[in-house]
C-alpha positions as CSV (number, residue, x, y, z in Angstrom):
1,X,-10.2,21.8,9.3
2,X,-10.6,24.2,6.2
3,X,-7.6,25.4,4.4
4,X,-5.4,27.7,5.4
5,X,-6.1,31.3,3.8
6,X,-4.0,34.2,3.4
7,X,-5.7,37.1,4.8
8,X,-5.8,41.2,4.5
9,X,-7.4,43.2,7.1
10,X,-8.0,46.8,7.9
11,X,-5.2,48.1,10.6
12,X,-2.9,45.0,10.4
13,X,0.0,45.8,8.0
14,X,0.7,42.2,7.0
15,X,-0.7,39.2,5.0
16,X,-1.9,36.9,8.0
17,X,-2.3,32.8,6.7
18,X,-4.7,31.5,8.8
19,X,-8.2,30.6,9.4
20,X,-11.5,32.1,9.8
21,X,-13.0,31.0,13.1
22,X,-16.7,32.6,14.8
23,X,-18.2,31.3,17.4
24,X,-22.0,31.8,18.8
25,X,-21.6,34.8,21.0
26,X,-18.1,35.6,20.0
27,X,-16.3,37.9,18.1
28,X,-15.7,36.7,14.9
29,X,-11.9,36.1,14.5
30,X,-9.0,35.3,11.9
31,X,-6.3,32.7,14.1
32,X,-3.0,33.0,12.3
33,X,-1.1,29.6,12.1
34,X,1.6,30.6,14.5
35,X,-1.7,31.2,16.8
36,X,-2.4,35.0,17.2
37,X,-5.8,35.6,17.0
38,X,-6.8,39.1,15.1
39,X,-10.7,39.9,16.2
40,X,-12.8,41.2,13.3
41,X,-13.8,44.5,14.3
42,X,-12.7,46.0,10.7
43,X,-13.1,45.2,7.2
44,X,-11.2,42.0,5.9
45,X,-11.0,39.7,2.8
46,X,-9.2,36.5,2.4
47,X,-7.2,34.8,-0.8
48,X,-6.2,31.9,-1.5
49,X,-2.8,32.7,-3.1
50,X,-0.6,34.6,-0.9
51,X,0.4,37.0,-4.1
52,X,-2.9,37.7,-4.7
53,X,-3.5,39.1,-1.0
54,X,0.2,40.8,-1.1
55,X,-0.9,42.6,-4.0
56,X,-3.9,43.5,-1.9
57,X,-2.3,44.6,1.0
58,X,0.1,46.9,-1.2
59,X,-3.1,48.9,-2.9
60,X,-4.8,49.1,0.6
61,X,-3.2,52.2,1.3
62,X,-1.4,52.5,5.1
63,X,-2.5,50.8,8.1
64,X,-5.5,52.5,9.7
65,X,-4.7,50.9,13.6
66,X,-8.3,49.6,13.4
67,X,-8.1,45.6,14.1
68,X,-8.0,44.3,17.5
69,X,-4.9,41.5,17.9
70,X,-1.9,40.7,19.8
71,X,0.3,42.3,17.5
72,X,-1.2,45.8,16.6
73,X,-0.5,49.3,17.6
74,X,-4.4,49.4,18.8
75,X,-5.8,46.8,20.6
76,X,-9.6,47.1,21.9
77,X,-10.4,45.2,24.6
78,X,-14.7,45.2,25.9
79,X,-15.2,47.4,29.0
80,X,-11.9,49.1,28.9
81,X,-12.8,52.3,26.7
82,X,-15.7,55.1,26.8
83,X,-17.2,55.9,22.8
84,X,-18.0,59.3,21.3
85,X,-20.2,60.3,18.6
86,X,-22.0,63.6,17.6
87,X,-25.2,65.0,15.2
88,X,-26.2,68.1,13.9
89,X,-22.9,69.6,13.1
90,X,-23.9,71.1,9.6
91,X,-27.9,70.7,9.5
92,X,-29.2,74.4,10.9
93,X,-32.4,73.3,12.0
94,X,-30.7,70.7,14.5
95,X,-28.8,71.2,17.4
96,X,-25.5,70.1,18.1
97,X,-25.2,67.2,20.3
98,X,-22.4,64.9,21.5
99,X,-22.9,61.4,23.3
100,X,-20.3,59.1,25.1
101,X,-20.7,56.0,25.6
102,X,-19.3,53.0,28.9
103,X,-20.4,49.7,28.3
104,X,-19.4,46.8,30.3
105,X,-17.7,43.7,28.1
106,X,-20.8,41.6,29.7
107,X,-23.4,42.8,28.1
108,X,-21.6,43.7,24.8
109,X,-23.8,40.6,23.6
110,X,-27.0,42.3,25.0
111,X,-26.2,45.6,22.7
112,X,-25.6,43.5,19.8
113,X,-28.7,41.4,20.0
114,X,-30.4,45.1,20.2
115,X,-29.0,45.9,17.0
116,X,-26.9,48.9,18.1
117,X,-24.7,50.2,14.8
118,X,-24.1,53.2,12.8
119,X,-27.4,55.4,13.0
120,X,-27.1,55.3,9.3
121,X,-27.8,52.0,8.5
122,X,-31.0,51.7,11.2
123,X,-33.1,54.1,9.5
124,X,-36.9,52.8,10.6
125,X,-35.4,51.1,13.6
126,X,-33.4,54.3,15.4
127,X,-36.8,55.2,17.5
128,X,-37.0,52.0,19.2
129,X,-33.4,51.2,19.9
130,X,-33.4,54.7,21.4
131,X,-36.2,54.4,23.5
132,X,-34.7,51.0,25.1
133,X,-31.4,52.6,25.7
134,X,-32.5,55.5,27.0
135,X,-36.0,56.0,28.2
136,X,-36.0,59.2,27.1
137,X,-39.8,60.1,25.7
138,X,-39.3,63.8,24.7
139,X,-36.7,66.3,24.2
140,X,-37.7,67.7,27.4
141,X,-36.7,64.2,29.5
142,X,-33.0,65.0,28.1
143,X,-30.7,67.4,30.7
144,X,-27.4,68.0,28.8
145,X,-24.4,66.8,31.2
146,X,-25.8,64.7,32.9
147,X,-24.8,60.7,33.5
148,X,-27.5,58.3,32.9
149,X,-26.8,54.1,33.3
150,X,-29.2,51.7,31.7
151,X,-28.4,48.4,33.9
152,X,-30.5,46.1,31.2
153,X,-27.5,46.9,28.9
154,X,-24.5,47.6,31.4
155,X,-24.4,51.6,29.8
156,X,-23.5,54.6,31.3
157,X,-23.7,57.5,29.4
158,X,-23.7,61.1,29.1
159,X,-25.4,63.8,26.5
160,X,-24.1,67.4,25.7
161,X,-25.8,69.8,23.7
162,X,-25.0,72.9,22.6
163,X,-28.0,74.1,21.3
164,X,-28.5,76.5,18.3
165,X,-28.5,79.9,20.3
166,X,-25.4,78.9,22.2
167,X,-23.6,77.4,18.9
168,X,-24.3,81.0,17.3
169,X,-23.0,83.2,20.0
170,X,-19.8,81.2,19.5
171,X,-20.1,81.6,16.1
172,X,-17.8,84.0,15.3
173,X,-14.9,82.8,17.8
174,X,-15.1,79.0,17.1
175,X,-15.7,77.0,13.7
176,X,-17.9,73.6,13.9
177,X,-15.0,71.2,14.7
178,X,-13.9,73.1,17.4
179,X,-16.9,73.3,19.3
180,X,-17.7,69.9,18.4
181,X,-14.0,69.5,20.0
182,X,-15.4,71.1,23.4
183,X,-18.4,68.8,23.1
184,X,-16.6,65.9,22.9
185,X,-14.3,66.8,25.5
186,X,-17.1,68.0,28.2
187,X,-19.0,64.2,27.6
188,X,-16.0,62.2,27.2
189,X,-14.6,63.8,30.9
190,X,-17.8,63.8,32.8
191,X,-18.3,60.2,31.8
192,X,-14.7,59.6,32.9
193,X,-14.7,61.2,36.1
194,X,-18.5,59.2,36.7
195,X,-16.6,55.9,36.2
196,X,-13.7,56.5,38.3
197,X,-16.0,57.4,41.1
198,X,-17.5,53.9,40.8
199,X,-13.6,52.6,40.6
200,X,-14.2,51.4,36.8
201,X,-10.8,51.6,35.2
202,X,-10.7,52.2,31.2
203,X,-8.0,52.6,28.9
204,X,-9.0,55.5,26.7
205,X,-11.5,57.0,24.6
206,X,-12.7,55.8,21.1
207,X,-14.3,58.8,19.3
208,X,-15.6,58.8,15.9
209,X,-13.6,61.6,13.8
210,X,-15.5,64.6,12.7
211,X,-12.9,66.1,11.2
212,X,-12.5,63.1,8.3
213,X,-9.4,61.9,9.5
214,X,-7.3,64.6,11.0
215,X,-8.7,64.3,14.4
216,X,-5.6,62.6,15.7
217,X,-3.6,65.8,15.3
218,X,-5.8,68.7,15.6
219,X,-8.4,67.9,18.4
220,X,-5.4,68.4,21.2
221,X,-4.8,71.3,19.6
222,X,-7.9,72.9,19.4
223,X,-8.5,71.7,23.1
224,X,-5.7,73.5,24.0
225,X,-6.5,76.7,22.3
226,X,-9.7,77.2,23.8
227,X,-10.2,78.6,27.0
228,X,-11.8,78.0,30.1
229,X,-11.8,74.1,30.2
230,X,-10.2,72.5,33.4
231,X,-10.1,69.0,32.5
232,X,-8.8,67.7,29.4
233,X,-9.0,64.4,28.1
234,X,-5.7,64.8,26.7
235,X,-4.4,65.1,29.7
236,X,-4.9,62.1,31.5
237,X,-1.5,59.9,32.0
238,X,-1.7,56.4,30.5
239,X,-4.8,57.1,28.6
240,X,-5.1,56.9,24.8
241,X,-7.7,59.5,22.8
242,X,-8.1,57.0,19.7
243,X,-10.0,59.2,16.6
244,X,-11.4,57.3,14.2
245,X,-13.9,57.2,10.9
246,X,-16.9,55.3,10.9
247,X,-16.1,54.2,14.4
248,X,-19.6,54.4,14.9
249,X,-20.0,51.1,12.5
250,X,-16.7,49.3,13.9
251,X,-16.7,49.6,17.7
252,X,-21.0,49.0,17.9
253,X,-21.3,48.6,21.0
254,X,-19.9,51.7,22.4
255,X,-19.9,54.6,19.7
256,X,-22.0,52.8,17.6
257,X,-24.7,52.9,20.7
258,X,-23.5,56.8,21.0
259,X,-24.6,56.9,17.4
260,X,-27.7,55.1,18.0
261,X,-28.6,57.4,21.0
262,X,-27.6,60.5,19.1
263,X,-30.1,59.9,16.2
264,X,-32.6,59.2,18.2
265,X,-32.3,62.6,20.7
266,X,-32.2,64.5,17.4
267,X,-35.4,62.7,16.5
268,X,-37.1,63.9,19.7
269,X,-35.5,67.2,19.1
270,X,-37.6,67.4,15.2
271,X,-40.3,66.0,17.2
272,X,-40.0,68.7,20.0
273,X,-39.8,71.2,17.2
274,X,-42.5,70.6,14.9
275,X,-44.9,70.9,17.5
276,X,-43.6,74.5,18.4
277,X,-43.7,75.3,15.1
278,X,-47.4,73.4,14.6
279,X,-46.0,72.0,11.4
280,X,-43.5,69.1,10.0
281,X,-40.5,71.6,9.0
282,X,-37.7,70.2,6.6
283,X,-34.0,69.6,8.4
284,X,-30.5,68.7,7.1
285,X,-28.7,69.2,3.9
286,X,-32.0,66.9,1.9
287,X,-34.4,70.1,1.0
288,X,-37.7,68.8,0.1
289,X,-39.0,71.4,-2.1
290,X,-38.4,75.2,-2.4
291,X,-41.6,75.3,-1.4
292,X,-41.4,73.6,2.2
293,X,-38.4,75.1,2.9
294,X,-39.9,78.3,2.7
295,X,-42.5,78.1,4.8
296,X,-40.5,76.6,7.3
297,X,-38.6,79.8,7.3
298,X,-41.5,81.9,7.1
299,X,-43.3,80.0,10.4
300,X,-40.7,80.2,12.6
301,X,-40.2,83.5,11.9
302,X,-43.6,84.2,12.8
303,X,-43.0,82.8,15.9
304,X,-39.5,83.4,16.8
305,X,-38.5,86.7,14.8
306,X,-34.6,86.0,16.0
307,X,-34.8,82.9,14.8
308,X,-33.2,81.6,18.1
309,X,-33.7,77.7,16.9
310,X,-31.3,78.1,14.2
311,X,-27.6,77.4,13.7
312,X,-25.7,79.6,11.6
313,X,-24.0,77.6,9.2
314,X,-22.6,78.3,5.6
315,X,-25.5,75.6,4.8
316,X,-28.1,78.2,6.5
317,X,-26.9,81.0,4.2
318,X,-27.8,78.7,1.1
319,X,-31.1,78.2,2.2
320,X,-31.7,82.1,3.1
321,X,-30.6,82.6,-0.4
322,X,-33.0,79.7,-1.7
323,X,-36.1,81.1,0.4
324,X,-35.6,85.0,-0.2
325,X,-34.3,86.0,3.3
């Protein structure tokens, strides 16, 4: 056997000596020598000094509860918890959309194999991943609380979207991350309730945090303050509401695949668009060219003179300041 490392990784608030272990079809793992077993799910680096990874541990900042292992505060088991990810919170030419995510632990090799990950890093690939977890081939196929499974990949999963006019006549009582708060909440709970009907038991809810860190104390309060919603995730005994960033890249199979199915309903939403509009318009924060941008403006203007496909955001008042309007 190799030597005995000393080992720092993301969530575990300890040097671990041990040895890197990854089997085909298995998590990759780091088995300490008094035999814990700490499942890579995180970032991690090993040393072979133990003073060289102390002093690691000590500029790595505090303990993010992100690996998986006997001994930590957060432990995620496959099958047990429901993912959450969102698009189109700043961009005002796309809606606002929230997916969670059930996958059973058998088939978290299926999803891998796939490729599912952070949308981010699929780029060229996000189309056809979509497509296979879905089966969604236009906008149109998509009804917004609803449950859908995929038995191929063991998913269940269910799509919110507030869309543009909705998210502007809540404008002015709600900001982003609390509707985004609602969004979650609706998906997550639907999802939930779908589950327990089929008598699948989870633990808890892993949702990737919009709000860059703080969701862990101001999502229940922002659940709380707005009104009208019956069922709370936050409410549920013996069930954890676990916020984390770039979940979407840690726990794949679940938000990651919400990621994956998020980018690719906004794709079918641009798609769905630029055929209204007969013309390729530019979205997001990336402008093109003054140029684009403005006729994008001017054509769906034309066509929709309330302007009823776009979200009112501080990054829509930059570009009607860049186009003139």
């Amino acid at each position: 056997m190799a030597k005995a490392k000393f080992w720092v990784i993301e969530g575990v608030n300890e040097v671990i000596k041990g040895y890197y272990t990854a089997g085909k079809g298995k998590t990759a793992a780091i088995e300490s020598i008094d035999g814990k077993v700490y499942e890579l799910r995180c970032q991690f680096k090993g040393y072979t000094s133990e003073s060289e990874a102390c002093q690691a541990l000590k500029g790595s900042g505090a303990a993010s509860k992100v690996a998986s292992s006997s001994g930590s505060s957060f432990s995620f088991e496959p099958g047990t918890y429901i993912g959450s990810d969102e698009v189109g919170k700043i961009e005002p030419l796309k809606q606002v959309m929230v997916v969670a995510v059930y996958a059973s632990a058998d088939k978290f090799a299926a999803l891998n194999e796939l490729g599912v990950d952070d949308s981010k890093k699929l780029k060229n690939k996000i189309g056809a991943i979509g497509k296979e977890l879905t089966g969604f081939e236009s906008y149109t196929d998509i009804e917004s609380g609803k449950v859908y499974e995929n038995e191929k990949y063991g998913l269940a999963f269910c799509p919110v979207i507030l869309t543009s006019a909705q998210y502007n006549a809540k404008h002015d009582i709600m900001n982003a991350n609390e509707a985004l708060t609602e969004l979650h909440n609706a998906a997550n709970m639907t999802l939930y309730n779908h589950l327990k009907s089929k008598n699948i038991q989870i633990k808890g809810f892993i949702i990737d945090d919009y709000m860059n860190g703080y969701g862990d104390k101001k999502f229940k309060s922002y659940l709380d303050n707005l009104s009208g919603i019956t069922e709370k995730i936050t409410d549920q005994a013996g069930l954890l509401a676990h916020f984390e960033k770039k979940a979407d890249g840690i726990y794949k199979e679940i938000v990651g695949t919400a990621s994956d199915i998020c980018a690719y309903m906004d794709l079918l939403w641009q798609e769905y668009l630029n055929a209204k509009y007969g013309m390729e318009l530019d979205y997001g924060n990336d402008v093109k060219t003054k140029a684009t941008l403005i006729q994008s403006f001017n054509r769906i203007k034309e066509i929709d003179e309330d302007m009823l496909d776009v979200k009112h955001t501080q990054t829509y008042e930059d570009w009607k300041k860049i186009t003139g309007n």
